[in-house]
DRENVODREN-665537 format. One record per residue (C-alpha): x, y, z negated; residue in three letters. Coordinates in steps of 0.1 Angstrom, whole numbers, plus 5000, padded with zeros to 4 digits. Layout:
XYZALA ...
This chain:
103041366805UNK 099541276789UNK 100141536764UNK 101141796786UNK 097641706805UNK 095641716772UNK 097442076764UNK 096042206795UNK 092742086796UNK 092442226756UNK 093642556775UNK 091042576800UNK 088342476778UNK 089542776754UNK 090743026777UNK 088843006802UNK 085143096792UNK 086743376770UNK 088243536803UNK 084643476821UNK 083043616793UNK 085043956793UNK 085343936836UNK 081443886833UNK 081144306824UNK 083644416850UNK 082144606879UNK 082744346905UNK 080544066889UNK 077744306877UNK 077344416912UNK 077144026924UNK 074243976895UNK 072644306908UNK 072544236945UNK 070843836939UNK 068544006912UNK 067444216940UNK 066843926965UNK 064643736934UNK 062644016928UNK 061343966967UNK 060543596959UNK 058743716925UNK 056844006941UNK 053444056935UNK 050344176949UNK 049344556939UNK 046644566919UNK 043844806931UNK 042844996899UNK 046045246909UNK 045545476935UNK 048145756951UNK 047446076959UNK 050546196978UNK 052046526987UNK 052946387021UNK 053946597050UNK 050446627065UNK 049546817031UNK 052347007031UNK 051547107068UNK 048347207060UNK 048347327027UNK 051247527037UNK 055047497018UNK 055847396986UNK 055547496958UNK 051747566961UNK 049947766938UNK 048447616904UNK 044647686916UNK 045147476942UNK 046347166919UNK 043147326897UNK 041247256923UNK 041946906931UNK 041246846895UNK 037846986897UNK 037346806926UNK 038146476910UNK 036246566877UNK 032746406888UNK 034446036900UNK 035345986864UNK 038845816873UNK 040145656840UNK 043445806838UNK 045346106860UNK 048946166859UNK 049846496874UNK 053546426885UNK 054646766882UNK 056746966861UNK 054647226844UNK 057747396821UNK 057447736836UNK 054548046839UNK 053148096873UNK 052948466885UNK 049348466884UNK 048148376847UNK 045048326864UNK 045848026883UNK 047547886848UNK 044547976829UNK 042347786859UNK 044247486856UNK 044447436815UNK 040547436823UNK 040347196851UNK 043046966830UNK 039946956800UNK 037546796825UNK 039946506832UNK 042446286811UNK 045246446824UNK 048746316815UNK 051846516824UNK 055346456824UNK 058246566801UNK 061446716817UNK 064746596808UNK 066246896794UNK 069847016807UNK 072746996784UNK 072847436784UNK 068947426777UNK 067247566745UNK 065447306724UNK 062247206723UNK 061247156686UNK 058346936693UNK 060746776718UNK 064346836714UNK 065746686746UNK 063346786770UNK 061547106783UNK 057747036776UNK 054947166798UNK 053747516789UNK 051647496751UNK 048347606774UNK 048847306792UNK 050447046764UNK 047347166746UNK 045047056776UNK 046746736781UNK 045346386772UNK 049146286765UNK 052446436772UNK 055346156777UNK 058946156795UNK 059345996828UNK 062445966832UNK 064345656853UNK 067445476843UNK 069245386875UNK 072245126869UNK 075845156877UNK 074645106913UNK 072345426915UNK 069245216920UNK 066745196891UNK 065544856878UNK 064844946842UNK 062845206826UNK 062545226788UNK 059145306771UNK 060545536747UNK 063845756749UNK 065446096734UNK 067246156705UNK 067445926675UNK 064346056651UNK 062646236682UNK 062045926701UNK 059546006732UNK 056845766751UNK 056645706783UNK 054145896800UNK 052945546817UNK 052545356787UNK 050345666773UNK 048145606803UNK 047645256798UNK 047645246761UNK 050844996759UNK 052645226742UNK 054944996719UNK 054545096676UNK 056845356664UNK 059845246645UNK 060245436611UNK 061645776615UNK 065345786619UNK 067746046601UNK 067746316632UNK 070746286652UNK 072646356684UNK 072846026696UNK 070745956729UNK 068645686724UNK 066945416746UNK 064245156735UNK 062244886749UNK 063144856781UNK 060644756813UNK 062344566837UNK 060544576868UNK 059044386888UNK 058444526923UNK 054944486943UNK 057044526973UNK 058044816994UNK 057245187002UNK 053345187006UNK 052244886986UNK 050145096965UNK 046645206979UNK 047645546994UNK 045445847000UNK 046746227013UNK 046546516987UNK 044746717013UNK 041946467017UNK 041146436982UNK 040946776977UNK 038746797012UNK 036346566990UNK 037146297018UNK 037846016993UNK 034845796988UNK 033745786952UNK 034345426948UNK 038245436955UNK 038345706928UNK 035545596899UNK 037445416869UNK 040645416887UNK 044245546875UNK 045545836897UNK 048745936905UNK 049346266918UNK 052446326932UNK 055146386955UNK 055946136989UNK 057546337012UNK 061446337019UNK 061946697013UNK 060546736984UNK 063546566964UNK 061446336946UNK 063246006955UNK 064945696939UNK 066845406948UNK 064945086944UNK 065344686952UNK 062844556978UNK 061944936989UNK 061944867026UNK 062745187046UNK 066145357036UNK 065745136998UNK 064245436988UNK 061045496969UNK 059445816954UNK 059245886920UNK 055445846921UNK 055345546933UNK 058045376908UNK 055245466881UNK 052845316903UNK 054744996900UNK 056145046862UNK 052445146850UNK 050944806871UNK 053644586848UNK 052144776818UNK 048644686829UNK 049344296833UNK 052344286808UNK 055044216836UNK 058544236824UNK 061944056832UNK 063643936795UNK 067043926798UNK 069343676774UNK 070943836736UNK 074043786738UNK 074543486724UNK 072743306750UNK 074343466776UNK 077543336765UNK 076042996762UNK 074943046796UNK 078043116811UNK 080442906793UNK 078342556786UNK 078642536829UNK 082542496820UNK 082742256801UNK 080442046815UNK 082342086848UNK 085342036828UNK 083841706813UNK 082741566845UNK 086341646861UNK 088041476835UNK 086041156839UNK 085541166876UNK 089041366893UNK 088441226925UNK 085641466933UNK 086241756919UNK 084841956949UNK 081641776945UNK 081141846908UNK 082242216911UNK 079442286944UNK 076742126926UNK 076942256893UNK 077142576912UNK 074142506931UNK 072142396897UNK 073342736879UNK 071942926914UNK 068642746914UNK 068142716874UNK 068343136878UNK 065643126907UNK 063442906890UNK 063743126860UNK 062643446872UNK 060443316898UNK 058343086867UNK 058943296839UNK 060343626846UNK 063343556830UNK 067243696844UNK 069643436840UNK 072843616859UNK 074343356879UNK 077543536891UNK 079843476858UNK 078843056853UNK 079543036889UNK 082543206895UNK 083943046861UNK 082942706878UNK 085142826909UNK 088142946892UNK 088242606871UNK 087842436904UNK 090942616913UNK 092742576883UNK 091942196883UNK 092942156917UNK 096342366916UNK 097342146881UNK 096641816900UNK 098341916934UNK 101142056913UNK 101241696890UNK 100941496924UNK 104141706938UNK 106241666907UNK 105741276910UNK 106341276941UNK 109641496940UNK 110941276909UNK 109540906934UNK 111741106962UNK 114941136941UNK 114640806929UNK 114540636965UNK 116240876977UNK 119340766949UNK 118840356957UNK 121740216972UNK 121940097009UNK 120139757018UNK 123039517033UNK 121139597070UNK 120639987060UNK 122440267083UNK 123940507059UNK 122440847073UNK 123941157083UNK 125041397055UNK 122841697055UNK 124342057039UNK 122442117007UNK 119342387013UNK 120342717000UNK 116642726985UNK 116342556955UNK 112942526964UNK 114042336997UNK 115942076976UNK 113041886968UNK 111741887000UNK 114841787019UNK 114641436993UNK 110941387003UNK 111941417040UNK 115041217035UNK 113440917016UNK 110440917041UNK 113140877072UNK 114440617052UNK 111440417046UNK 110740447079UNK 113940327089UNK 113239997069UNK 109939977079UNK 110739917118UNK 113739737108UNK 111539477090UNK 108839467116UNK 111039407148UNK 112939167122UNK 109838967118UNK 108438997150UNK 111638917167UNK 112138577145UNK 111038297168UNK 109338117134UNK 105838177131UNK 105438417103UNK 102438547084UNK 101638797055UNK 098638707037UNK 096738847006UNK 095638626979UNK 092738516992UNK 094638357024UNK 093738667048UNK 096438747072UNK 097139107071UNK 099739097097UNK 101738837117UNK 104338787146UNK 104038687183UNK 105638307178UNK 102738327149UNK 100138377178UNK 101338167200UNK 101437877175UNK 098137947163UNK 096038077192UNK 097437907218UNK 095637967254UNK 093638287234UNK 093538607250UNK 095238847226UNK 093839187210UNK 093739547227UNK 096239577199UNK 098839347209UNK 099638977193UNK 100239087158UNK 096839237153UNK 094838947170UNK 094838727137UNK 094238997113UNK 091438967093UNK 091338617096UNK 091538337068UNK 094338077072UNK 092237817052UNK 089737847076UNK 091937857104UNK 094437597093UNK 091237357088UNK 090037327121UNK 093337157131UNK 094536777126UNK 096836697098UNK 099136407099UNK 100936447067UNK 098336567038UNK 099236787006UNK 100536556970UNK 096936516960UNK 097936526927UNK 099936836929UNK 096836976945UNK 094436916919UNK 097437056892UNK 097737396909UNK 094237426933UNK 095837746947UNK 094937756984UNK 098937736993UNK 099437406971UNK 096537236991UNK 097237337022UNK 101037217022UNK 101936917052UNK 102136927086UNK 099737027112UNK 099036967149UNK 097637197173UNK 095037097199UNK 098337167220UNK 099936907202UNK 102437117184UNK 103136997152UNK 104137237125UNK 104837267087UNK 103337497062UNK 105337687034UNK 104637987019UNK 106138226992UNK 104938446968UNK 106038836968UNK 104939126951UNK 103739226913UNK 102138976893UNK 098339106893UNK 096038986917UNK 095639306939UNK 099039346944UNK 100239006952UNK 100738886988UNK 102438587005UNK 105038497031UNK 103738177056UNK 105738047074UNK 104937767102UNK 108137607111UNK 107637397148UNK 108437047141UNK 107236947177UNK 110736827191UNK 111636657160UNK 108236457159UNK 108636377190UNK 112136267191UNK 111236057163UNK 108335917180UNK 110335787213UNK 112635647185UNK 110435437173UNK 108135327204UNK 112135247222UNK 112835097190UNK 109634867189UNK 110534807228UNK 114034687223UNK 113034497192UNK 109834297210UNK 109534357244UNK 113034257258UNK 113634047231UNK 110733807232UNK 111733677273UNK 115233597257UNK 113733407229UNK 111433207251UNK 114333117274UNK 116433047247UNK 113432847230UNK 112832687263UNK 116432577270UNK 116732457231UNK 113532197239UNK 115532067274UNK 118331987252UNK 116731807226UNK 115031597256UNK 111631547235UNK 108631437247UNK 107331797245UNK 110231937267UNK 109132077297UNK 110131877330UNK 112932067350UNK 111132237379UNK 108532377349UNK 111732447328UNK 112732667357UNK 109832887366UNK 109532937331UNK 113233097328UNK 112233247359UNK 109533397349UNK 111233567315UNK 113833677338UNK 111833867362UNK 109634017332UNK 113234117317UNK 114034257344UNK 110834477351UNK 111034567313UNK 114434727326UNK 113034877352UNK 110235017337UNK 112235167308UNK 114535357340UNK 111135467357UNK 110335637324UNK 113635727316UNK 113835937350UNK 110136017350UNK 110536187313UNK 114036417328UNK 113836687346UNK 116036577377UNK 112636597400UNK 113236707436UNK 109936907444UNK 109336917483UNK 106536937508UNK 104936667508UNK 101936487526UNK 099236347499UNK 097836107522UNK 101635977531UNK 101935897494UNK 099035697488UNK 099335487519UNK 103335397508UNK 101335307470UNK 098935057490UNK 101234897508UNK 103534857480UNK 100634707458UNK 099534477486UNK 101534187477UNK 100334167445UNK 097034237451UNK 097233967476UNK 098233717449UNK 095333827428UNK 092633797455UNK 091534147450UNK 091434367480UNK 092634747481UNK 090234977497UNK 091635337509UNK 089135647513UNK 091435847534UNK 091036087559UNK 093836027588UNK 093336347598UNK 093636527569UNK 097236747563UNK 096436827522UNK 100336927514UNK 101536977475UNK 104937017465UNK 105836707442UNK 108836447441UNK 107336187460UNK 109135877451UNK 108135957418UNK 104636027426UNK 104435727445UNK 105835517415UNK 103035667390UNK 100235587413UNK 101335227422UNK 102035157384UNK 098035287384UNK 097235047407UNK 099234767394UNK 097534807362UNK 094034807380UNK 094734497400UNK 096034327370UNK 092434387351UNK 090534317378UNK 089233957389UNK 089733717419UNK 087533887445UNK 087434197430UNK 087934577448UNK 090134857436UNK 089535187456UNK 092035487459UNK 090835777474UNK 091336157477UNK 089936457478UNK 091436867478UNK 088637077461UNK 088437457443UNK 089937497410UNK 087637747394UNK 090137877365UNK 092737937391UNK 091538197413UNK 092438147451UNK 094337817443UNK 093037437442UNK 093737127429UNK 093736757450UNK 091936497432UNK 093536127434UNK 091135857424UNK 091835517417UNK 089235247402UNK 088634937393UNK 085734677385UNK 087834487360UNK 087234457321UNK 087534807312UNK 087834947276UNK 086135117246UNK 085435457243UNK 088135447215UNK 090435247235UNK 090235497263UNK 090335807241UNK 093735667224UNK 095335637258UNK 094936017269UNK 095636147240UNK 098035977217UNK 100935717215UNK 098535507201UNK 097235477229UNK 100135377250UNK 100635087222UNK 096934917231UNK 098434947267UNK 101434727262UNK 099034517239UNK 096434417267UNK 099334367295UNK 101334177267UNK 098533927269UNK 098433947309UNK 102033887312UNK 101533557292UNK 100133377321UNK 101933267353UNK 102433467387UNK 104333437416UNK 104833797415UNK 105934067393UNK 102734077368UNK 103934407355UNK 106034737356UNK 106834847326UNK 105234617301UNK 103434957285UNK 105835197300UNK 103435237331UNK 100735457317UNK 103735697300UNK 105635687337UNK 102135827350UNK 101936057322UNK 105036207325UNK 104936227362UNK 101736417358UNK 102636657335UNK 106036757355UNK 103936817383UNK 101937057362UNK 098536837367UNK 096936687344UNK 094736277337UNK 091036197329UNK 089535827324UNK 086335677325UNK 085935347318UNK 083335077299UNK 083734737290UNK 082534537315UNK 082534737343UNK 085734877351UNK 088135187349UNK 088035497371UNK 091535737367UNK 091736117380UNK 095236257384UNK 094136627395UNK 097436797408UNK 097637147424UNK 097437217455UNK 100537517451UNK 102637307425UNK 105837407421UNK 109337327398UNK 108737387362UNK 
């Protein structure tokens, strides 16, 4: 393959400029060169200088003087009349080859011609002609006038392919018989003469003028024949000046096609001269390239274009316009600073075609890879989860072959394609593609979920709300309760070694992180699979395990060991055996804290199912049923329950009320039992908005206490974590210790998690203020329109 690619390039770099070379002569690009040489000659026009004057044969002449041809004494005339201005130079236009039918006049104007510096013009002699000997080629002017004349040149113009005359060389005829211009006679810039060539019938041209224009018809100071032979010509528009004396008028025949001419892009012969002898005067010419530079010119282009495509094929375009444009304006610049014609038509158009040429090969490389790519997917096996699809008749068209592959093996990608998205987004593991860096690039819903819990997701949908962003970073902000082998870590510091453990949201789901490599082995084309497997039931399965293991193993244990330890001392009737009526409140008492442990652990048991029994019910009924239930022991305490309710309030939610009821008198059992003799716990009510639950509301349930209250850290472990509930049972551990006539506890640490779970069902939710010292406030905030979960 690369040395089919170097083959071509070799092929364009050869072929190429030798077909732009020999397409530069054809017709099509000459006339491209010739129409933007005519637009630069505008830019480089110049002003007309004033020491060349006009005198016209114009139609107010011809009006006056009557129609043409006049006589020779009137053109004998003119010349007498011009005589005393002196002009410098005058060229009499006009094609003196033949006798006049009055000698007279003839004879009048040879005389006239001898007072001035007359030059005349040579005619260009017809192939049937007789020769000239003096000048074979062209019909001179009559010997009575050749004699007169100051010089005697051709003036002849060379119009190109295109009929409209750019050049005009300062000597022409044949080969040994070469003649001047007539304009270069006038202004002395007549080029040296070659050594004389063997005489033969070969037509030669030499030393061309390329001209530059002044601009269009009338650039040149103008003045009618009539008035200068009237004498109406002020002497200082004539003295020192060179004159031109000849035809303007349309009829008269006497017209050329010229760039930048103006009016019908015509000009009259007289006033070309005006122009060539004014590039004479200030030595005005446009050089053209040899040959050798003009190949230069128009091949180098290629191969720097070729160059530049090789080493940047992505912009192609772009290289192509702008050597274009730097060809374009290197040929402006050129003629406009130094008269010099540098054809842009064959470098550009060889720029184009190799633009075309370039972009054809690549296209057609790009279409052969991807026809063989087509075949070769097109020819894998089915995937175990791959519909086989529907046999299609082979294309009559070879050329359709191809195409019926692509289209094939682009249905069949496709097919995969959704099959492994709905796949992925369908698994209810959170799943996550990332790059090597640790961006996700795309994930599932159960990803979002997981991860962005509570988030509003993207106009996109769930799978494009975490794109973009870094798992690291993500994955940071989140507790960890089982940490990465540090070890390992440092071993392999990839970011998927170090971030492996389990994580818990600020939802408290707890998850595990494992990823997968997939992909080639470079950098940029290796990605990973995350997954985030939800451990949250099994850690908390494992949790109640071990809290209701620690519960069966110390809390209802330890009242059967002090009995036992109790009854073991009465028998052994020592001194330090407790006297019988002491020896029975003490089994008494174990009993009844055995006994609430038993309860407690059914409160929770029932609180934690989902066998709740939702009904109207009256807040206000609840809390009044919790006071009097607590009364007893508050009673025994000597602390007093206050109530801040509102009898004539009807607040309804719907909630299990015997279950409600239990949560709030295990609240106030708990305040009661921290609070001292004389002490107040308040419960009180109140139903109030819920601003992020438009057109609902929530009733607030206080209940507070001046007791010993708790640390910050204390209180923080309670609402949040099992910790929390442990420091519970710890602190009513120690109040259970001492004597009461009464139940000293529900639950022995269950109480708090029957209030929690109560809570929760109901869809409400806790918050705690408390300091040491000064007592505990709780809030159970419940709403108002609380249904069954």
């Amino acid at each position: 393959m690369r040395t089919r690619l170097v083959i071509e390039r070799l092929l364009m770099a050869l072929l190429l400029p030798i077909a732009m070379l020999g397409l530069a002569q054809r017709p099509i690009v000459t006339q491209i060169d010739a129409s933007i040489h005519d637009r630069m000659l505008r830019l480089a026009s110049h002003t007309a200088t004033p020491d060349i004057m006009i005198i016209a044969i114009d139609e107010r002449s011809l009006g006056e003087l009557g129609r043409w041809p006049w006589s020779r004494e009137t053109h004998a005339r003119l010349l007498e009349r011009l005589a005393p201005h002196a002009p410098r130079a005058v060229l009499l236009d006009l094609f003196l080859t033949e006798p006049s039918i009055n000698p007279r006049d003839d004879e009048r104007l040879a005389q006239a011609m001898g007072k001035l510096p007359v030059y005349l013009p040579l005619l260009h002699a017809p192939p049937l002609a007789s020769m000239s000997k003096n000048w074979p080629g062209f019909l001179p002017p009559l010997a009575v006038f050749a004699e007169r004349a100051r010089g005697v040149g051709h003036a002849g113009l060379t119009p190109d392919s295109d009929g409209v005359a750019r050049t005009l060389y300062l000597r022409e005829g044949y080969a040994g018989h070469l003649q001047p211009y007539v304009g270069a006679l006038m202004t002395g810039r007549v080029p040296p003469q070659d050594p004389p060539a063997a005489s033969s019938g070969t037509w030669v041209r030499e030393d061309p003028l390329r001209l530059l224009f002044a601009g269009p018809r009338g650039s040149y100071r103008t003045v009618s024949y009539v008035s200068a032979l009237r004498g109406e010509v002020p002497d200082a528009l004539l003295q020192g000046k060179l004159l031109l004396i000849g035809a303007t008028a349309p009829g008269l025949g006497d017209q050329t096609l010229a760039p930048h001419a103006g009016v019908r892009g015509v000009l009259s012969g007289v006033e070309v001269h005006a122009n060539a002898i004014d590039n004479l005067l200030h030595a005005r010419n446009i050089s053209v390239l040899p040959p050798l530079a003009y190949a230069a010119w128009t091949v180098v282009p290629i191969w720097i274009a070729l160059w530049l495509l090789i080493r940047m094929a992505h912009h192609a375009l772009p290289v192509a316009f702008s050597l274009a444009a730097t060809c374009l304006l290197l040929s402006i610049a050129a003629m406009l600073a130094r008269h010099w014609w540098l054809p842009p038509a064959a470098p550009i158009s060889g720029l184009a075609i190799l633009y075309l040429l370039w972009s054809w090969r690549r296209l057609e490389s790009q279409f052969a890879f991807l026809r063989e790519r087509a075949q070769v997917l097109d020819m894998l096996p089915a995937g175990a989860f791959e519909m086989l699809p529907a046999l299609a008749p082979a294309a009559a068209d070879s050329a359709q072959q191809p195409k019926q592959a692509l289209d094939r093996a682009i249905a069949r990608v496709q097919r995969m394609q959704k099959l492994m998205d709905e796949a992925m987004h369908t698994v209810p593991v959170a799943m996550l593609i990332c790059d090597e860096d640790g961006r996700i690039g795309s994930s599932n819903a159960a990803a979002f979920r997981l991860l962005r819990a509570g988030a509003p997701p993207s106009r996109d949908g769930e799978a494009a709300a975490l794109r973009g962003v870094s798992l690291p970073r993500l994955l940071a902000t989140l507790a960890t309760t089982v940490q990465a082998d540090a070890a390992m870590a440092a071993e392999h510091p990839h970011w998927t070694v170090r971030l492996r453990g389990e994580y818990q949201t600020t939802e408290a789901h707890v998850f595990q992180f494992e990823a997968a490599p997939f992909g080639a082995a470079a950098r940029d084309e290796r990605g990973w699979v995350v997954a985030l497997p939800e451990l949250t039931a099994e850690r908390e399965a494992q949790r109640q395990r071990d809290e209701w293991r620690r519960f069966l193993s110390h809390d209802l244990r330890s009242p059967q060991i002090t009995i036992l330890s109790l009854l073991s001392m009465h028998d052994a009737e020592t001194d330090a055996a407790p006297a019988p009526a002491d020896l029975l409140r003490a089994i008494r008492r174990e009993a009844e804290c055995t006994l609430a442990l038993a309860e407690g652990f059914m409160d929770y048991t029932e609180a934690g199912s989902n066998d709740y029994r939702f009904a109207e019910t009256h807040v206000g009924t609840v809390l009044l049923d919790a006071r009097d239930q607590v009364w007893p022991y508050a009673r025994t305490h000597g602390v007093r329950v206050e109530t801040g309710l509102d009898e004539t309030d009807e607040t309804t939610i719907r909630a299990d009320g015997a279950l409600l009821t239990r949560a709030i008198v295990n609240l106030l059992n708990n305040a009661i039992r921290h609070s001292s003799q004389g002490g107040c716990v308040s419960l009180r009510m109140e139903a109030m908005p819920d601003l992020q639950s438009p057109g609902g509301g929530v009733v607030r349930i206080t209940v507070s206490d001046e007791g010993s209250g708790m640390t910050p850290s204390q209180l923080q472990a309670l609402l949040t974590t099992p910790r929390g509930q442990r420091l519970a049972m710890h602190k009513e551990d120690q109040a259970a210790a001492a004597p009461a006539p009464m139940p000293a506890a529900r639950g022995m640490g269950l109480g708090f998690s029957v209030v929690r779970a109560v809570v929760q069902q109901h869809g409400g939710h806790i918050e705690a203020q408390s300091a040491p010292g000064v007592g505990t406030t709780f809030w159970l905030s419940l709403p108002l329109r609380c249904g069954a979960p």
